[in-house]
N, C-alpha and C positions, 0 to 999 in steps of 0.2 A: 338413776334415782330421782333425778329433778322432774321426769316427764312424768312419775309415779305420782310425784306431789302435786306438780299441774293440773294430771286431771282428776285427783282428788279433791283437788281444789274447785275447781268447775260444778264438780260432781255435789260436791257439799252444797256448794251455790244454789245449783237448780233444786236439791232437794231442800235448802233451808227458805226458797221462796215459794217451794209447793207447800211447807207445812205452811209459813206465816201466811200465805195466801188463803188456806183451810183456816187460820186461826182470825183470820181477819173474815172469812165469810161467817162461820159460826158463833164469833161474838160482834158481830156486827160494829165494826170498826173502820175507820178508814183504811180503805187502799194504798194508802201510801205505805203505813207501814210494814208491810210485809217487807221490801226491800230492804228494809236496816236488816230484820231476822236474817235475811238471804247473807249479806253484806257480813255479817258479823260469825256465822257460822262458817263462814268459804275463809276468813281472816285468821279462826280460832284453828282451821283447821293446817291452813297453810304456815301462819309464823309457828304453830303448836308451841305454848307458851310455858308448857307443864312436861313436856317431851311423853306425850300420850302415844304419837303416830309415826315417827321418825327417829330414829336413835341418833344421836349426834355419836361422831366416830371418836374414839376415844385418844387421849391426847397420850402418845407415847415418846420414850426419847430415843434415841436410836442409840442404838447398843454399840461396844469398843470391843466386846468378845470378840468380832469378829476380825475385826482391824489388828489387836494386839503382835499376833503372830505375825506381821507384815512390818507394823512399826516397829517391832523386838530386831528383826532380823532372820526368826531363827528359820531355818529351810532354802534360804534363800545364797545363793553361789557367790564367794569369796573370791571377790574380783583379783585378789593376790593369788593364791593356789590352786583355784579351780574346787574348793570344796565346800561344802554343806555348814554354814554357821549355825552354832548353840547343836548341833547334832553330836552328842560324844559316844 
């Protein structure tokens, strides 16, 4: 997942410095600033501040259904008579 964002990241870069580089030759601006556009698009797209591009994984808790049968006992062999506890 991080190498998906990497070169998304790149990706955005080179194309937010072709646009400001087009926005800087047809409104006849300096050349420096294409760079920040570049800079600021590859930034927007990499932290994604709005969660537009990458899902952040969802925060869950870990569940005791499964453990319960284990901490109860039941199934498990009765170290006194060789039998099945909670099994009537």
């Amino acid at each position: 997942m991080m190498a998906k964002r990497i070169i998304a990241t790149f990706l955005w870069f080179y194309s937010g410095l072709l646009v400001g580089s087009f926005a800087v030759f047809v409104l006849s601006l300096p050349s420096v600033l294409a760079l920040p556009v570049a800079v600021l698009a590859a930034m927007f797209v990499a932290l994604d501040p709005m969660v537009l591009f990458w899902a952040r994984p969802a925060k869950t808790q870990p569940s005791t259904a499964v453990m319960e049968p284990i901490l109860s006992g039941v199934g498990l062999p009765n170290p006194r008579d060789g039998e099945l506890q909670g099994a009537e």
